[in-house]
MIDOSE-1310 file (N, C-alpha, C; in nm, 2 decimals, decimal comma, always signed):
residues 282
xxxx	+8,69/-7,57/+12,25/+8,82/-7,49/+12,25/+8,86/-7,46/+12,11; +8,91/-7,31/+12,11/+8,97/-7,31/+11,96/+9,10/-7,34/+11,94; +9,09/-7,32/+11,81/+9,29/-7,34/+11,79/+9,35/-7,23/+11,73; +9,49/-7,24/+11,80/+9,55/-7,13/+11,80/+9,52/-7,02/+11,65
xxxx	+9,47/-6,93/+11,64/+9,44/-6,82/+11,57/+9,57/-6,72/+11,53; +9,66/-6,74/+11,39/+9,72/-6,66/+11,37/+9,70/-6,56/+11,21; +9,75/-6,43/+11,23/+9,74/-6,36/+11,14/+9,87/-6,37/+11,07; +9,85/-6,41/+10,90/+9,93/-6,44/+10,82/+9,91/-6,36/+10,71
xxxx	+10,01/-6,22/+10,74/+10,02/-6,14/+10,62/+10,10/-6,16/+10,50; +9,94/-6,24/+10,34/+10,00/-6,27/+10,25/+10,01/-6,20/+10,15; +10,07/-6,21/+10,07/+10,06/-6,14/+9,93/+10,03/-6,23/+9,80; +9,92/-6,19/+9,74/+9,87/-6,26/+9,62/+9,87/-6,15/+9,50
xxxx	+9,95/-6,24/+9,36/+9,95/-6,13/+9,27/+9,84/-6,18/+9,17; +9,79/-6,09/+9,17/+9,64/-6,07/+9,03/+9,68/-5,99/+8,91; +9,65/-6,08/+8,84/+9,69/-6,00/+8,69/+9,52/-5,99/+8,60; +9,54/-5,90/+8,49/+9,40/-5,88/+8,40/+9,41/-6,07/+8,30
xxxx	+9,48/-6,14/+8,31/+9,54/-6,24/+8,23/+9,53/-6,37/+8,36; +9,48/-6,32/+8,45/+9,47/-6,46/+8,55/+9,27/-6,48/+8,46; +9,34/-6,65/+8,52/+9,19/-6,73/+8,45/+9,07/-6,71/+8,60; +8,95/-6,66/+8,51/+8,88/-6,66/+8,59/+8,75/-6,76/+8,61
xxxx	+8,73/-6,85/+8,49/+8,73/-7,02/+8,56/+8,83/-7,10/+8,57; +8,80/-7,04/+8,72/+8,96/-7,09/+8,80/+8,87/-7,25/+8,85; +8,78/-7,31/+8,84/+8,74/-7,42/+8,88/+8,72/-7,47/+8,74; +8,78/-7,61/+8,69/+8,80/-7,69/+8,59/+8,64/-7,71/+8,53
xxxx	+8,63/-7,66/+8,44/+8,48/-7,67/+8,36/+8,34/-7,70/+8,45; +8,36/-7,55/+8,47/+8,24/-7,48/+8,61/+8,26/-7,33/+8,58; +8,25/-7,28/+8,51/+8,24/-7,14/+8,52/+8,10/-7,08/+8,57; +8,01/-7,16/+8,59/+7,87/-7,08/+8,69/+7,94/-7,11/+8,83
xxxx	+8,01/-7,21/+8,90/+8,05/-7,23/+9,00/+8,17/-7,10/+9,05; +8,26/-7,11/+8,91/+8,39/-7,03/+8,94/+8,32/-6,86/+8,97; +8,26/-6,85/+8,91/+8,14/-6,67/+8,94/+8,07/-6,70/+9,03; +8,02/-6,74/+9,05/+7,96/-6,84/+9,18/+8,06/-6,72/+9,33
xxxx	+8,15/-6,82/+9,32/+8,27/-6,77/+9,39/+8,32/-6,62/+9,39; +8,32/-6,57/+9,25/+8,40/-6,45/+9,24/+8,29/-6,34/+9,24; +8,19/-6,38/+9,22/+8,06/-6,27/+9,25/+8,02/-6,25/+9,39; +8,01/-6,41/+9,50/+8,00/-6,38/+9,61/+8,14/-6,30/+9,67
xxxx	+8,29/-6,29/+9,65/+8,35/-6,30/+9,71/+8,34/-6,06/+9,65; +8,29/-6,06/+9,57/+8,27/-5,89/+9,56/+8,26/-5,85/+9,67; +8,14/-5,87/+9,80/+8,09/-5,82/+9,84/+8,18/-5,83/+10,01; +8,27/-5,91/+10,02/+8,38/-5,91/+10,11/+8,44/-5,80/+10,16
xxxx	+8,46/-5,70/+10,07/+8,53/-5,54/+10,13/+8,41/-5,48/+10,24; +8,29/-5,51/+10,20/+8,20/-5,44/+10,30/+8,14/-5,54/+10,38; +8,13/-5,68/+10,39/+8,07/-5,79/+10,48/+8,18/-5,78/+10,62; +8,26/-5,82/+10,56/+8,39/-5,86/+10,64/+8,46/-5,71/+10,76
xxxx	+8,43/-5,59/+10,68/+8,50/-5,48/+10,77/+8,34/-5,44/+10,88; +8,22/-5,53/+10,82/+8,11/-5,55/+10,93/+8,11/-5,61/+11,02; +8,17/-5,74/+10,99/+8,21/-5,83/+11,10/+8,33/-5,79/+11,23; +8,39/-5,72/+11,17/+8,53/-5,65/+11,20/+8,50/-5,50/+11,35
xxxx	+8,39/-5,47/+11,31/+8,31/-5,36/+11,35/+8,23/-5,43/+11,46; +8,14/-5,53/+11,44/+8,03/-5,57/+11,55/+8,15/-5,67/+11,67; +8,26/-5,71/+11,64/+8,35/-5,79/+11,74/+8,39/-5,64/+11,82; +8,44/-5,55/+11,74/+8,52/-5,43/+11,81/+8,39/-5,38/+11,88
xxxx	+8,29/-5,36/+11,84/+8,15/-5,30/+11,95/+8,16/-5,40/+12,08; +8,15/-5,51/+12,07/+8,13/-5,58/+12,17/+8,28/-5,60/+12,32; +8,40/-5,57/+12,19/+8,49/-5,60/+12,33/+8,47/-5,42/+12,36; +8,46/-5,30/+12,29/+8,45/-5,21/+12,36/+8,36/-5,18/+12,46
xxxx	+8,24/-5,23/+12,41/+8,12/-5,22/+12,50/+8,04/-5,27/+12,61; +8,11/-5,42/+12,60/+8,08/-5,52/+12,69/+8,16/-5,59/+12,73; +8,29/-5,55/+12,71/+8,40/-5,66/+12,74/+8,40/-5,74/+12,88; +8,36/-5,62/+13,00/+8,37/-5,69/+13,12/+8,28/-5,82/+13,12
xxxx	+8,15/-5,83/+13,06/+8,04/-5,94/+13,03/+8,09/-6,09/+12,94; +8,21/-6,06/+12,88/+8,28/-6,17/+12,84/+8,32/-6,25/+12,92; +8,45/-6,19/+12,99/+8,52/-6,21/+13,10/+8,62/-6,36/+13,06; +8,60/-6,39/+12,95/+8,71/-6,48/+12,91/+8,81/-6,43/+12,84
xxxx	+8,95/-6,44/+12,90/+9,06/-6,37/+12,82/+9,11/-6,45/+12,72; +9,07/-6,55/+12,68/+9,11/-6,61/+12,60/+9,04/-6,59/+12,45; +8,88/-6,59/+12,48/+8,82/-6,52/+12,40/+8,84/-6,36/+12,33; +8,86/-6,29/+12,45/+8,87/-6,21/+12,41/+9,02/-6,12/+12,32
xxxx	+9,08/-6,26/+12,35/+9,23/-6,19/+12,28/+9,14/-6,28/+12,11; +9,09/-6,41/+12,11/+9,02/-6,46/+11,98/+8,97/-6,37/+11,91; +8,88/-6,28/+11,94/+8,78/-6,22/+11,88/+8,88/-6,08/+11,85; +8,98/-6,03/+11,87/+9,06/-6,00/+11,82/+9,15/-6,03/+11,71
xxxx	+9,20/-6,15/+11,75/+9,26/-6,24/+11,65/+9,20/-6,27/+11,50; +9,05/-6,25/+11,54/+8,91/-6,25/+11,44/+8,94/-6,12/+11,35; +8,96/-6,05/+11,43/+8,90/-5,90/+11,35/+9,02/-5,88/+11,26; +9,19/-5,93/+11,33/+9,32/-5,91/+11,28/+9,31/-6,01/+11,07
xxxx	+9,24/-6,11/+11,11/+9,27/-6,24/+11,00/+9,19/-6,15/+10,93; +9,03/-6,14/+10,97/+8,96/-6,06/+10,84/+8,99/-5,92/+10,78; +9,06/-5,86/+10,84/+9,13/-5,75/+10,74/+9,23/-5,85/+10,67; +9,28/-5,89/+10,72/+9,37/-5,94/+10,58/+9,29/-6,02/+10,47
xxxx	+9,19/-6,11/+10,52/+9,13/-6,14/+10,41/+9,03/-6,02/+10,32; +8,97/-5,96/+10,40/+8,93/-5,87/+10,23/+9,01/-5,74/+10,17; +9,14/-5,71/+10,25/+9,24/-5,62/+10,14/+9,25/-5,70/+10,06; +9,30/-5,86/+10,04/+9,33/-5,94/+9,97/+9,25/-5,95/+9,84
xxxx	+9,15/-6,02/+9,87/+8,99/-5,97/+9,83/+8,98/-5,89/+9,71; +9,00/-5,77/+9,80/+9,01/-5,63/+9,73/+9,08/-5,62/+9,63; +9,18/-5,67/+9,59/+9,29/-5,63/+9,53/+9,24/-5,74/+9,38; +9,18/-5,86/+9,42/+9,13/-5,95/+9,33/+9,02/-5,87/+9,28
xxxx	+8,94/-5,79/+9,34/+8,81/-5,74/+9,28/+8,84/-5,61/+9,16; +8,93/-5,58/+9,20/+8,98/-5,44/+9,12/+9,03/-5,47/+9,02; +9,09/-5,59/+9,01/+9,13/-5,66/+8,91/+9,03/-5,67/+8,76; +8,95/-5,75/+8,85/+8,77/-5,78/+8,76/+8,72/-5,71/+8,75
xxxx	+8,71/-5,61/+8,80/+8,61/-5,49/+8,74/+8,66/-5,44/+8,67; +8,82/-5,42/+8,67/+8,85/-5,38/+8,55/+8,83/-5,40/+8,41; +8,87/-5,50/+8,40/+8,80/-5,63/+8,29/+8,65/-5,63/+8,21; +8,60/-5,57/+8,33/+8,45/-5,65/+8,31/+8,39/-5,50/+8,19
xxxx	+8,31/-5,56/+8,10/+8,24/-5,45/+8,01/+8,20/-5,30/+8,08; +8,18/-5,20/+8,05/+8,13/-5,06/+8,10/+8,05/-5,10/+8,16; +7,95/-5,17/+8,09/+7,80/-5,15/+8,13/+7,78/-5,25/+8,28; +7,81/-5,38/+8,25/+7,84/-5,44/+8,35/+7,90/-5,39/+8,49
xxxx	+8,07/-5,35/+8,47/+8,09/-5,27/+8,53/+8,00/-5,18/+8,64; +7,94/-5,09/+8,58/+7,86/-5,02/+8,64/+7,71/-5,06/+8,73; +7,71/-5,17/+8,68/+7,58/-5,25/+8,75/+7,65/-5,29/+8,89; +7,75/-5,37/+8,84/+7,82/-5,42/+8,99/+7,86/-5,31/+9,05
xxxx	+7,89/-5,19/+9,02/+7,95/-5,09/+9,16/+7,85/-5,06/+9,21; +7,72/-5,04/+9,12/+7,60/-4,96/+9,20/+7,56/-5,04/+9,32; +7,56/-5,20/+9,26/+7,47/-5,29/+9,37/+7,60/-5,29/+9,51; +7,72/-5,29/+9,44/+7,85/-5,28/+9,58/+7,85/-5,19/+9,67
xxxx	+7,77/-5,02/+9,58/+7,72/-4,91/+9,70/+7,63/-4,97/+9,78; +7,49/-5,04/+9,76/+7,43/-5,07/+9,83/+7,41/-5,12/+9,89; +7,52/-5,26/+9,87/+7,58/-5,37/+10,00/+7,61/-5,26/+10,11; +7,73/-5,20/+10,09/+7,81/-5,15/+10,18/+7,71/-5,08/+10,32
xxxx	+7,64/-4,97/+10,23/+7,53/-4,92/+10,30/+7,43/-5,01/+10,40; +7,41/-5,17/+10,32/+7,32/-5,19/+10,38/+7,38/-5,21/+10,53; +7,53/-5,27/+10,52/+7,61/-5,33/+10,62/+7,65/-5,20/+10,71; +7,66/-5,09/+10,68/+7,68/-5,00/+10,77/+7,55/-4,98/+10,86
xxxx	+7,44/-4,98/+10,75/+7,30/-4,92/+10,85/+7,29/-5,08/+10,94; +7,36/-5,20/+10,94/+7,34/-5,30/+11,01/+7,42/-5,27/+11,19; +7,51/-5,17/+11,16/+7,61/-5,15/+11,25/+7,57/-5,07/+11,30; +7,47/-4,93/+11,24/+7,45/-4,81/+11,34/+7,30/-4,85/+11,39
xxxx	+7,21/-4,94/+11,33/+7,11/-4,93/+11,39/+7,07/-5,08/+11,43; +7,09/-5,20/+11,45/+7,08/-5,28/+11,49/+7,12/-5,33/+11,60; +7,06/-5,41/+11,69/+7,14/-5,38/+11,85/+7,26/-5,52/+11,82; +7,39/-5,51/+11,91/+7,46/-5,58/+11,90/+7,46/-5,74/+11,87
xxxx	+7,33/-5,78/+12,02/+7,28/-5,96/+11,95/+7,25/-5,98/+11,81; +7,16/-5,89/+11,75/+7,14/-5,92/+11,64/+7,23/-5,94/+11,54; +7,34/-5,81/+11,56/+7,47/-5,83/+11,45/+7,60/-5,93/+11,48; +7,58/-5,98/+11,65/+7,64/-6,07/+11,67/+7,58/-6,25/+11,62
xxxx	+7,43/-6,20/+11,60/+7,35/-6,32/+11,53/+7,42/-6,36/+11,41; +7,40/-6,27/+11,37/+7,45/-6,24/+11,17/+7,56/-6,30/+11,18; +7,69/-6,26/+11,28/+7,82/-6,28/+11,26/+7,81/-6,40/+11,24; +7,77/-6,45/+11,33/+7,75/-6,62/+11,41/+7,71/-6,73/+11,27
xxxx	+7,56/-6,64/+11,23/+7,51/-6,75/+11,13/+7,59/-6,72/+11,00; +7,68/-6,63/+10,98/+7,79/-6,61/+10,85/+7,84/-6,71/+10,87; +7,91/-6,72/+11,00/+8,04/-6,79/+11,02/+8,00/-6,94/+11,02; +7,90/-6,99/+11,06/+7,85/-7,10/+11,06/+7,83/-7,13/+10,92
xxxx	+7,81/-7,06/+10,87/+7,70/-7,11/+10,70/+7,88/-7,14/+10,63; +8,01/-6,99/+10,65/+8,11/-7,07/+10,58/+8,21/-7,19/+10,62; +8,17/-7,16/+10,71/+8,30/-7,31/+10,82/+8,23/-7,44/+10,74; +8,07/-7,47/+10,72/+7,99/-7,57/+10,69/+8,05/-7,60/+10,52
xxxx	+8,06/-7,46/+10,47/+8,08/-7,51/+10,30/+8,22/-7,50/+10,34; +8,32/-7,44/+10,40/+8,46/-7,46/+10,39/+8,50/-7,64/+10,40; +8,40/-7,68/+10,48/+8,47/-7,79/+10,55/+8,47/-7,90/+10,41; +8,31/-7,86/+10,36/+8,30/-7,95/+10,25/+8,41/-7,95/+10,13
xxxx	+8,48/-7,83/+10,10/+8,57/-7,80/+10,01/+8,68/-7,87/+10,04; +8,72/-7,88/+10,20/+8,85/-7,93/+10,17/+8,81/-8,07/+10,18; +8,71/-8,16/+10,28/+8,68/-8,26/+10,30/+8,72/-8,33/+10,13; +8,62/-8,25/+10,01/+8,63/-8,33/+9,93/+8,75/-8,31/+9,80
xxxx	+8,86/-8,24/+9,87/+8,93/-8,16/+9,78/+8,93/-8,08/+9,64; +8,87/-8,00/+9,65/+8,81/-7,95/+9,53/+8,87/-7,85/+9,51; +9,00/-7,81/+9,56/+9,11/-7,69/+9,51/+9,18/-7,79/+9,39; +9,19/-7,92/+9,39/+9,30/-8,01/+9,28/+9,21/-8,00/+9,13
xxxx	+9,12/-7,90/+9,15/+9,02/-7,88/+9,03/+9,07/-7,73/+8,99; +9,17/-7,63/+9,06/+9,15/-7,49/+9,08/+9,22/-7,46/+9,03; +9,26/-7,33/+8,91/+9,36/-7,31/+8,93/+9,44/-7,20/+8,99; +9,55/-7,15/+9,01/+9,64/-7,02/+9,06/+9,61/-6,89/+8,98
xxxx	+9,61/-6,79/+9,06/+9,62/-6,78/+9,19/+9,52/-6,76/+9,23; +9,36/-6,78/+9,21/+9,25/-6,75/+9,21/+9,20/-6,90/+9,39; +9,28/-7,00/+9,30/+9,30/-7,16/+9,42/+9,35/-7,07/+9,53; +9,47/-7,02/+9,54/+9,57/-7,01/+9,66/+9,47/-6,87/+9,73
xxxx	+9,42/-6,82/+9,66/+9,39/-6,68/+9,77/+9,27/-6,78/+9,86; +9,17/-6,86/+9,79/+9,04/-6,88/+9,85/+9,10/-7,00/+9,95; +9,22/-7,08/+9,91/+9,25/-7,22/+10,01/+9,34/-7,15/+10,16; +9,36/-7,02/+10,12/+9,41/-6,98/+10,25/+9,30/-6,91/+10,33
xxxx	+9,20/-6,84/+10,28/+9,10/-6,79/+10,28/+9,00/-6,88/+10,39; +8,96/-6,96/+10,33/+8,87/-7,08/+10,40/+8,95/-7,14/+10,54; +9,09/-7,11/+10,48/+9,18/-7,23/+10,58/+9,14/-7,15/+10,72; +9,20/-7,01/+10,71/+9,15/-6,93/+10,83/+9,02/-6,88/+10,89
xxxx	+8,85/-6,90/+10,77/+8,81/-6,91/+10,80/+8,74/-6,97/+10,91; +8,85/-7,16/+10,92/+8,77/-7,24/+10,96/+8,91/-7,25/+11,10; +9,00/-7,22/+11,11/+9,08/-7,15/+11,23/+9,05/-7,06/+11,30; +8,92/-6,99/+11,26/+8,83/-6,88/+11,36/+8,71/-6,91/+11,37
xxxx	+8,68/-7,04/+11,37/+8,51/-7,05/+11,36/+8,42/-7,07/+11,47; +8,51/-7,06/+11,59/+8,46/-7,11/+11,69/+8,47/-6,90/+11,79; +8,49/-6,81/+11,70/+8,47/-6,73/+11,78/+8,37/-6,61/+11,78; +8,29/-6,61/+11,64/+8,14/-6,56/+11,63/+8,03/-6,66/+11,71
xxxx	+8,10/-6,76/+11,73/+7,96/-6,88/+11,81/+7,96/-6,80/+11,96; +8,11/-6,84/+11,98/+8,10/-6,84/+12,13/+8,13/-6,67/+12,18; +8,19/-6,56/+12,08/+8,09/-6,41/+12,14/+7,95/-6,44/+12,14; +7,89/-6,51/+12,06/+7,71/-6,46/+12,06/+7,68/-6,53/+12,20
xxxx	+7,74/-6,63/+12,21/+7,73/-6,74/+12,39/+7,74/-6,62/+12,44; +7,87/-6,60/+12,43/+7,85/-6,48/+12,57/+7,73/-6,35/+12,61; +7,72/-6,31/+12,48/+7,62/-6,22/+12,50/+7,53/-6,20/+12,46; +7,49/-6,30/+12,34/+7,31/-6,31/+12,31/+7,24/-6,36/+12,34
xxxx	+7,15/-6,33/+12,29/+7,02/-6,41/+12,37/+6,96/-6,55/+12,32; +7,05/-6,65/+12,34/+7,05/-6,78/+12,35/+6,99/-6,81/+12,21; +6,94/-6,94/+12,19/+6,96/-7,09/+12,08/+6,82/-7,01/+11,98; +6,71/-6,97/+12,02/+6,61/-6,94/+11,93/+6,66/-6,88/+11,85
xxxx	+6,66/-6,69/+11,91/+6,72/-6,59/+11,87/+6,85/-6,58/+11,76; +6,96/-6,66/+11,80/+7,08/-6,73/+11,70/+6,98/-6,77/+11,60; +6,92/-6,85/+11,61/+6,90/-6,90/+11,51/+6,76/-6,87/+11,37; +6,73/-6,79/+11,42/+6,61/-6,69/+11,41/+6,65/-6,62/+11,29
xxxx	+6,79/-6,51/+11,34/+6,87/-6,43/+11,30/+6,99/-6,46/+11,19; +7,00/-6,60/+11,31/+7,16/-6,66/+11,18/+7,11/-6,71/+11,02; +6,99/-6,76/+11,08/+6,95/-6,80/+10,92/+6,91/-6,66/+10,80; +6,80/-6,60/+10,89/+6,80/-6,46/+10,82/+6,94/-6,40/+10,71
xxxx	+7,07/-6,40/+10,82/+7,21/-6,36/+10,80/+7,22/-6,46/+10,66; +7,20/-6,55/+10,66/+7,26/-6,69/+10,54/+7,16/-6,68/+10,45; +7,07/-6,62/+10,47/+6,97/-6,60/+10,36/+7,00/-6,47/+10,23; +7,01/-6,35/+10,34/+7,07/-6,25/+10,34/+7,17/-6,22/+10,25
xxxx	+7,26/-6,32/+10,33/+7,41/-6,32/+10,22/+7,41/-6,39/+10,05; +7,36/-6,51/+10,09/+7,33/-6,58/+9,97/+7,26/-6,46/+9,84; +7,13/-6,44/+9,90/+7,11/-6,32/+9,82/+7,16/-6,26/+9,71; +7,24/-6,19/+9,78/+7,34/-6,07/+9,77/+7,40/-6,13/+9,68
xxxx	+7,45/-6,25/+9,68/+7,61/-6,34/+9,62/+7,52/-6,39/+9,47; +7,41/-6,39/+9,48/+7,36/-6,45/+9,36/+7,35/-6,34/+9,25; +7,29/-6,19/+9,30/+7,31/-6,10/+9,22/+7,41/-6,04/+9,18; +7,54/-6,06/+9,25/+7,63/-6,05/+9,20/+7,73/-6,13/+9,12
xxxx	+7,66/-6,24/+9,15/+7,71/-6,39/+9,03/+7,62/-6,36/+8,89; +7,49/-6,29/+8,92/+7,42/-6,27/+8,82/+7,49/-6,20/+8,71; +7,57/-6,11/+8,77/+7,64/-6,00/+8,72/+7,73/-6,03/+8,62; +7,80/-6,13/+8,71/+7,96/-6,20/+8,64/+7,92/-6,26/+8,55
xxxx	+7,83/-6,39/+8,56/+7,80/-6,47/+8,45/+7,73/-6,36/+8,28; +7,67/-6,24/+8,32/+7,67/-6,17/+8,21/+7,78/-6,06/+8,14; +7,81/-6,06/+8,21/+7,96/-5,97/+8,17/+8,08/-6,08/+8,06; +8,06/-6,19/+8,09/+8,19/-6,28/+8,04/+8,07/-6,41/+7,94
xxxx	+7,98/-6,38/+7,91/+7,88/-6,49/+7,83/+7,98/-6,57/+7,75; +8,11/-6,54/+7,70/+8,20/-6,64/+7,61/+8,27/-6,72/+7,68; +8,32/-6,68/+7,81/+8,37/-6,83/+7,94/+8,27/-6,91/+7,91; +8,11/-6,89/+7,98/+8,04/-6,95/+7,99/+8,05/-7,04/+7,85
xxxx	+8,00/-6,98/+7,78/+7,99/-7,06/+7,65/+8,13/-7,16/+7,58; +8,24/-7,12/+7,62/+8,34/-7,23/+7,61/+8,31/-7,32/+7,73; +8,32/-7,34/+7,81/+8,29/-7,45/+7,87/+8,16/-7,55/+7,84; +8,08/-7,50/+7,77/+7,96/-7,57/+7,73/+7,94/-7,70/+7,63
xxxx	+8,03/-7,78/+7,64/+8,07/-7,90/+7,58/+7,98/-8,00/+7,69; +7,97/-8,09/+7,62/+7,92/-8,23/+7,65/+7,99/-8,30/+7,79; +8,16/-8,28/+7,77/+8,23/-8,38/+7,86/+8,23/-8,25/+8,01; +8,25/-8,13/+7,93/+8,26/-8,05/+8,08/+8,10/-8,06/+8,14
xxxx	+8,01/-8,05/+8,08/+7,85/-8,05/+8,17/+7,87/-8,17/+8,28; +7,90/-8,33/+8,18/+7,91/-8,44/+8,24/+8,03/-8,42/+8,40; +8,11/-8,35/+8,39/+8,24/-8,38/+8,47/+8,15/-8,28/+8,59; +8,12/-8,15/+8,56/+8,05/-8,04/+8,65/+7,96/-8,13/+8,76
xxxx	+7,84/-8,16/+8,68/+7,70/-8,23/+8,72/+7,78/-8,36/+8,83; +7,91/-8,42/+8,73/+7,94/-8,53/+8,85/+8,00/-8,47/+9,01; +8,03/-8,38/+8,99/+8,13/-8,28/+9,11/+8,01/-8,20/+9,21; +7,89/-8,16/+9,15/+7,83/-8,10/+9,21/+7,77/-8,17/+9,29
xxxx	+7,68/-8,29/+9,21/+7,64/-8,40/+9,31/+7,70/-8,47/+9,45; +7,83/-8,50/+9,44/+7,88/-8,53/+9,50/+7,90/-8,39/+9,63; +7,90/-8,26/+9,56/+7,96/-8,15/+9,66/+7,81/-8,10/+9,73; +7,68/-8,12/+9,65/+7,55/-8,08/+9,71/+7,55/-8,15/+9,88
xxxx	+7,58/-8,33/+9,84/+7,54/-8,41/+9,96/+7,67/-8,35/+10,04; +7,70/-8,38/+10,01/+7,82/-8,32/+10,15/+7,80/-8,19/+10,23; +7,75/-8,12/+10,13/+7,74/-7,97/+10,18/+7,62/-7,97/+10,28; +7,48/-8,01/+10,23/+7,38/-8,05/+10,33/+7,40/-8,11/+10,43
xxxx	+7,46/-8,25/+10,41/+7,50/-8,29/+10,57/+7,57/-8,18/+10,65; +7,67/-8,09/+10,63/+7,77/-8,04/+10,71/+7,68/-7,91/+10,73; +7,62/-7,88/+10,67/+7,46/-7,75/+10,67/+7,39/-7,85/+10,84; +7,34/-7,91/+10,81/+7,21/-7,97/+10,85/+7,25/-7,96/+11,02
xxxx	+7,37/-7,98/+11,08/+7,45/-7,95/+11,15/+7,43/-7,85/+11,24; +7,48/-7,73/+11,19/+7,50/-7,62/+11,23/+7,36/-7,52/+11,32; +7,28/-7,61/+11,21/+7,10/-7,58/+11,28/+7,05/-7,66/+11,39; +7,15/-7,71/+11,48/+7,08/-7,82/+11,57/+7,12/-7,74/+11,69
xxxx	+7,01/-7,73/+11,83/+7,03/-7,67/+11,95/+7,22/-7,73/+12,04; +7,24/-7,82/+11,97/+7,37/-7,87/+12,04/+7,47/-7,85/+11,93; +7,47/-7,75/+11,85/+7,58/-7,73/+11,74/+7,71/-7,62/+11,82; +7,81/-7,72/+11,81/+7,92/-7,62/+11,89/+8,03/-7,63/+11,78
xxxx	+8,08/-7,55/+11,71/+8,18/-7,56/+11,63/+8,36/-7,58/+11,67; +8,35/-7,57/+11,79/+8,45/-7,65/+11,88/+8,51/-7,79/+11,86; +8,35/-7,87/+11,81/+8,37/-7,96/+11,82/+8,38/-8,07/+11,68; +8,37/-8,00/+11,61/+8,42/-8,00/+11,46/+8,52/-8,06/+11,41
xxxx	+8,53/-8,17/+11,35/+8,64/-8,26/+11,33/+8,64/-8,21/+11,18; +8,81/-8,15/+11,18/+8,85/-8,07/+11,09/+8,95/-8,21/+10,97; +8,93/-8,16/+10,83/+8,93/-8,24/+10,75/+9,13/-8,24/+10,73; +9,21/-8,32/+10,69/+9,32/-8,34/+10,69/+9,38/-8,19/+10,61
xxxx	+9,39/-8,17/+10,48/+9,36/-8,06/+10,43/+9,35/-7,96/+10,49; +9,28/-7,93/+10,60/+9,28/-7,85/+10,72/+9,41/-7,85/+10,76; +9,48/-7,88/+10,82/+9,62/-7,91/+10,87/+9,73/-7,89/+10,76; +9,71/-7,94/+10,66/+9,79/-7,91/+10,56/+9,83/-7,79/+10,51
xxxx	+9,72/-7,73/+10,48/+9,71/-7,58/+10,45/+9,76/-7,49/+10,56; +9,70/-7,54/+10,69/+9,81/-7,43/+10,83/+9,93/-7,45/+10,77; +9,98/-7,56/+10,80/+10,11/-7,57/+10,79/+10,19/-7,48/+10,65; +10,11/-7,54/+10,54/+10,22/-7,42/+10,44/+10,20/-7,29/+10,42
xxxx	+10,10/-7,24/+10,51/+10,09/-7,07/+10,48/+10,11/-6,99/+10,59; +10,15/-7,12/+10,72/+10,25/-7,06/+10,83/+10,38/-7,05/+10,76; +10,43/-7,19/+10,65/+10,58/-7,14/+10,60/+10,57/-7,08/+10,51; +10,47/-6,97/+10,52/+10,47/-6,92/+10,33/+10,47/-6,76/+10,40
xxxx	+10,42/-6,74/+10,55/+10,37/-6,64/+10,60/+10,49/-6,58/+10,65; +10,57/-6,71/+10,72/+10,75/-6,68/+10,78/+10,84/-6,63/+10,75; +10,75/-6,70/+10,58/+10,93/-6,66/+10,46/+10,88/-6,54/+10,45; +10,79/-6,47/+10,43/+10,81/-6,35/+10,36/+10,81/-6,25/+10,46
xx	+10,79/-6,23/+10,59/+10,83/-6,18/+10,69/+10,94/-6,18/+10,70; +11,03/-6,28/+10,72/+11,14/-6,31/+10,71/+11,28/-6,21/+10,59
């Protein structure tokens, strides 16, 4: 069963002057993050596209209304997360050298593209595969993030866009699983495909971290001290095994994201970005 799924229209302000190792002496981690998170304007309005194909096209084959108001609720949260997104990316590119620059839009044309030719020529299971093993691969690292708190390492506003980000993430994770239930072609196929999808994405997120980490070579190199390697190396270790376990999961024929015991942090975060979402509606 999921949990209640709401859309929380926020506002995050980005300046050319916000820190972009926003994670405490980790700047391959913080690009890490901000290179994967480039490719969001065209991942996410994919995901957005293959939910709407399916309630247009198959909706009677659902036939759960509960789901099908979710998978809505799905498509409503991820527009707001990559205008958000978006607005952080325009930022950075601004920033970033000519030359750089120009490397990262080229490779952003060709994301986009790839994700559109995913939508006009791929049959729905398959892109309902992909959704599925997205959603699985980030609910798995979300969970580890908050499990081990690793936003009290982050700083604003770079923390606040991704802790609300993940939060809703993992408040919709149960509704790429259970469309593909409904209409794919069962446990192999998922998983066949979903990994493909997490291979796929990672990919993509590395050459565009590739990017970052060369555009800004003097972050990097301030951080390169003795005590920050030591503090890094201790955080990662700790964040590798966590992450594996919560990975190792998601690949088993009885993996239901339903059933997911969500980390305290989890609940915390609902709670203040329903009061953060109120006030400003309000």
């Amino acid at each position: 069963m999921s949990d209640s799924i709401t859309v929380r229209k926020m506002q995050f302000e980005f300046s050319d002057e916000m820190e972009l190792v926003f994670i405490e002496h980790d700047p391959e981690l913080s690009f890490l993050f901000l290179g994967t998170w480039m490719l969001l304007p065209y991942l996410e309005p994919y995901l957005m596209r293959t939910m709407r194909k399916a309630l247009s096209e198959r909706q009677d084959e659902i036939g759960n209304s509960s789901l099908i108001h979710d998978m809505q609720q799905f498509c409503s949260q991820e527009g707001q997360h990559y205008q958000q997104h978006a607005k952080a990316n325009e930022i950075i590119l601004s920033i970033m050298p000519e030359a750089s620059r120009l490397t990262m839009v080229g490779l952003l044309e060709n994301i986009e593209s790839q994700y559109k030719s995913f939508s006009a020529e791929q049959p729905l299971e398959w892109n309902l595969a992909y959704a599925e093993g997205f959603e699985a691969y980030t609910a798995a690292g979300a969970r580890t993030q908050m499990e081990l708190r690793v936003f009290d390492y982050m700083t604003n506003p770079i923390r606040d866009l991704m802790l609300w980000h993940i939060m809703e993430e993992l408040e919709h994770r149960t509704v790429a699983f259970d469309a593909y239930e409904a209409l794919g072609r069962g446990y192999l196929y998922r998983l066949r495909y979903g990994v493909w999808a997490q291979k796929h994405f990672v990919g993509l997120g590395r050459q565009l971290t590739a990017i970052m980490l060369q555009a800004f070579p003097e972050l990097v190199t301030a951080h390169d001290d003795a005590e920050a390697r030591r503090i890094r190396e201790a955080h990662r270790k700790v964040y590798l095994k966590r992450t594996m376990k919560n990975l190792i999961g998601i690949y088993m024929p009885w993996y239901s994201p339903g059933r997911l015991k969500m980390p305290p942090m989890y609940e915390e975060a609902r709670a203040e970005y329903d009061r953060r979402a109120l006030s400003t509606a309000t």
